[in-house]
C-alpha positions as CSV (number, residue, x, y, z in Angstrom):
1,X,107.0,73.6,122.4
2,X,105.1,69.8,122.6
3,X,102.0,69.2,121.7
4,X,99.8,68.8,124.2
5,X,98.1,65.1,124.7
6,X,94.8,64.1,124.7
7,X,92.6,61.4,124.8
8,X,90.2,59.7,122.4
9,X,87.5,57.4,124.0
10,X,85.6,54.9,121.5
11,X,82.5,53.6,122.9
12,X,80.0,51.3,121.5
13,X,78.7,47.7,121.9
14,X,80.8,44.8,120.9
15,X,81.7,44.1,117.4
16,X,81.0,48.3,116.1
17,X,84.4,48.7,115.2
18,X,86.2,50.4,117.9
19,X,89.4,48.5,117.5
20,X,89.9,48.8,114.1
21,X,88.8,52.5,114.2
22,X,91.6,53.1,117.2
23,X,94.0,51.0,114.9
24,X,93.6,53.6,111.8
25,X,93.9,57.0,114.1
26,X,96.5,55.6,115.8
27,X,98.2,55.1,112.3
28,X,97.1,57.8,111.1
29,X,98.2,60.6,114.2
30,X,101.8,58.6,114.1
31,X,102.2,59.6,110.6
32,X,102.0,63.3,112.1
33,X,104.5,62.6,114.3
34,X,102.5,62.4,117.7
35,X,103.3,60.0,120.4
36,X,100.2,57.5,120.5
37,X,99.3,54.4,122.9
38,X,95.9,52.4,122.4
39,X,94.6,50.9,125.7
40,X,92.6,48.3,123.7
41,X,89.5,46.8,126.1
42,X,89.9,43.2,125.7
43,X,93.6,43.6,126.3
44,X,93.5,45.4,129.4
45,X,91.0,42.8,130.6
46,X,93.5,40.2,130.3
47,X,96.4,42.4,132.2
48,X,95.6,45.5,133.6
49,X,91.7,44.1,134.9
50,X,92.9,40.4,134.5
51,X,89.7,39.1,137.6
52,X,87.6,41.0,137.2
53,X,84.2,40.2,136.2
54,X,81.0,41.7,134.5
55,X,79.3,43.1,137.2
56,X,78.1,46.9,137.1
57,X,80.5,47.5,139.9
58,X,83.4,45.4,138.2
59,X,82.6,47.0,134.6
60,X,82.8,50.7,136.4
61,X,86.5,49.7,137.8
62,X,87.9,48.7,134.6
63,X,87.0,52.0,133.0
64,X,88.4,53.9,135.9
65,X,91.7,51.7,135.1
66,X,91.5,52.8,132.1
67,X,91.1,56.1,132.3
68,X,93.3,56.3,135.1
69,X,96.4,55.1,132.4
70,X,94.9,57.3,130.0
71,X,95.3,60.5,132.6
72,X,98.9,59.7,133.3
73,X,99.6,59.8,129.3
74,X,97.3,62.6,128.2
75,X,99.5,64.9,131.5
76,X,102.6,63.7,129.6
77,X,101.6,64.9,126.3
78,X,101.0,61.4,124.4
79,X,97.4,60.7,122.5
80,X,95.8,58.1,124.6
81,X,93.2,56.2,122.6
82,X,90.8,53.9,124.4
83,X,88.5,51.5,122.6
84,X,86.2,49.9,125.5
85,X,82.8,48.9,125.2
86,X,82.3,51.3,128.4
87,X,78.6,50.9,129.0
88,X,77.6,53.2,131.5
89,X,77.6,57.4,130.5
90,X,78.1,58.0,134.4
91,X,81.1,56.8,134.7
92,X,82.5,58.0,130.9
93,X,81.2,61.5,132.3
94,X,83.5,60.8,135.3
95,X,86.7,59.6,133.1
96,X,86.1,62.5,131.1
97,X,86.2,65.0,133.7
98,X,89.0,63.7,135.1
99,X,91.3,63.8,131.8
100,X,89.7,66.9,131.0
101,X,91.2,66.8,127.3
102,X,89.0,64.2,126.5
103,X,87.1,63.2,122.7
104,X,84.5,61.0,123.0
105,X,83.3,59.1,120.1
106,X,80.4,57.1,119.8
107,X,80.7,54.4,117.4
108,X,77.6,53.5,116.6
109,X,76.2,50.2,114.7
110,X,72.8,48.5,115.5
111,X,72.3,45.0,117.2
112,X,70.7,43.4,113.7
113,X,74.1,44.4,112.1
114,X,76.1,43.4,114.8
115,X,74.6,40.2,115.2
116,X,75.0,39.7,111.0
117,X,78.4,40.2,111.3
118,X,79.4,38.5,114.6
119,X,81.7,35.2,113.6
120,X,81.8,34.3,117.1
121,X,77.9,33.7,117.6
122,X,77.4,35.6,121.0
123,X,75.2,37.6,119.9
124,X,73.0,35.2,118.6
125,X,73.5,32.9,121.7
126,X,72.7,36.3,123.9
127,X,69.7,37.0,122.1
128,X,68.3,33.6,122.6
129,X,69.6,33.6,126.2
130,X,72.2,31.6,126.3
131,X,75.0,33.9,127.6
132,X,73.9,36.1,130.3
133,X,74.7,39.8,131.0
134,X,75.7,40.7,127.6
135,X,75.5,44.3,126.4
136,X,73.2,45.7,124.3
137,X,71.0,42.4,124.9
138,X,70.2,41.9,128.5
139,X,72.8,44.1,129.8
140,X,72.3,48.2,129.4
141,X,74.5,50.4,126.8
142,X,74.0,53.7,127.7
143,X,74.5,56.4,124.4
144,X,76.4,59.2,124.7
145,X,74.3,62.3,124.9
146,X,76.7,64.5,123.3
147,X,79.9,62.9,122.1
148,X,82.5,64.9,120.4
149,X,81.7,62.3,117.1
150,X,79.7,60.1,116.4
151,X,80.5,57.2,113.4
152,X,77.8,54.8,112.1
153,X,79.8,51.9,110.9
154,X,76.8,50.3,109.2
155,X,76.8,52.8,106.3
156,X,80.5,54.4,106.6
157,X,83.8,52.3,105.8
158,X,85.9,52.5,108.5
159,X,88.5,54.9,106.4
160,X,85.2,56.8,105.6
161,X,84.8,56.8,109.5
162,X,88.5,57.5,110.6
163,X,88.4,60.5,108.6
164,X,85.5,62.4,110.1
165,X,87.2,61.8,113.1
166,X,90.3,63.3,112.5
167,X,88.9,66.3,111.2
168,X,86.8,66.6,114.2
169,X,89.9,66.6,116.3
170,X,91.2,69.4,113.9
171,X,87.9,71.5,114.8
172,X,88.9,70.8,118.6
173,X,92.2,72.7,118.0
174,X,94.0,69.5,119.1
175,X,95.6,69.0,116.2
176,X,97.9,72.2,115.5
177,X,96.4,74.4,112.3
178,X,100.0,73.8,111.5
179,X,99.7,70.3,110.2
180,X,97.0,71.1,108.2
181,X,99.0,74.0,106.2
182,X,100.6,73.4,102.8
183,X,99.3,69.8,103.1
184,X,100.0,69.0,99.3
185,X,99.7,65.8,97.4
186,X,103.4,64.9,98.1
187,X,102.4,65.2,102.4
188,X,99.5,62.8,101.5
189,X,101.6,60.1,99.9
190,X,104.4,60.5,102.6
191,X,101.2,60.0,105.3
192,X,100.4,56.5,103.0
193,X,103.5,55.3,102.9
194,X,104.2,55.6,106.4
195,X,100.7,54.1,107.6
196,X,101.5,51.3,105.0
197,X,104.9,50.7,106.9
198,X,103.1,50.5,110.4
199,X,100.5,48.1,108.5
200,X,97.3,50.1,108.2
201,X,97.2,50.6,105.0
């Protein structure tokens, strides 16, 4: 019998880590053998949501895309993983209740920090007004309430991170108690080797 798909949702403002997070449980859920696609915000906004702007309206109908793609996989038993800033909780609460099988994690990481490690500038430029609607700044980023996990990439590596997740979506029963039985050394070092080969470790 398959495993039965799911989806993860990382939300968080710019620059918290939700890429590189998606990147390491994507490694890391391959290595178990499930099917996995990552539906990576800033990708889909040059393909799936290519025109569309940053507009309450427009932001709300590139998370329905998303979701939407992450639906039609989760029904066909793959993990979806989405990493999209996803500002507003009314419309993650409406993703999520149409999945259905649906993790959220907040990854969480203040503006100070943000801004400290942003190599681009923007958020320094935001902050002193010289890009407009920018979340977290003079845009609104709305917290999840209760997510599934939340990670605070400030004071947690991201492997550090990665890990609480995954046992989370142990705890959810979404990951088969089978996969955790007679996990010895030798299951770890296959689990390394294989994220090495697909270059996250």
């Amino acid at each position: 019998m398959s495993e039965k798909g799911f989806t993860i949702w990382f939300t968080g403002l710019s620059g918290a880590g939700k890429t590189t997070l998606a990147k390491l449980i994507e490694g890391q859920l391959r290595a178990l053998g499930r099917k996995v696609e990552v539906l990576d915000g800033d990708i889909i906004r040059t393909n799936l949501s290519k025109g569309l702007g940053f507009s309450k309206e427009d932001r709300d109908t590139n998370i329905r895309r998303i979701g939407f793609v992450c639906e039609l996989l989760t029904r066909n038993d793959v993990v979806a993983i989405a990493a999209a800033i996803s500002p507003y909780r009314g419309i993650r609460d409406e993703v999520r209740a149409q999945i259905g099988s649906f993790v959220e994690v907040y990854v969480k990481c203040p503006i100070e920090v943000l801004a400290d490690r942003d190599v681009k500038g923007l958020y320094k430029k935001a902050l002193a007004g010289e890009i407009k609607h920018f979340t977290g700044v003079d845009d609104p980023y709305e917290e999840p309430l209760a997510p599934e996990c939340t990670v605070e990439t400030d004071i947690e590596l991201p492997e550090q991170s990665a890990r609480r997740i995954i046992e989370r979506i142990r705890e959810l029963g979404l990951i088969p108690a089978a996969a955790d039985a007679g996990y010895t050394e030798e299951d770890q070092e296959e689990v390394r080797r294989r994220l090495e080969a697909l270059g996250y470790a």
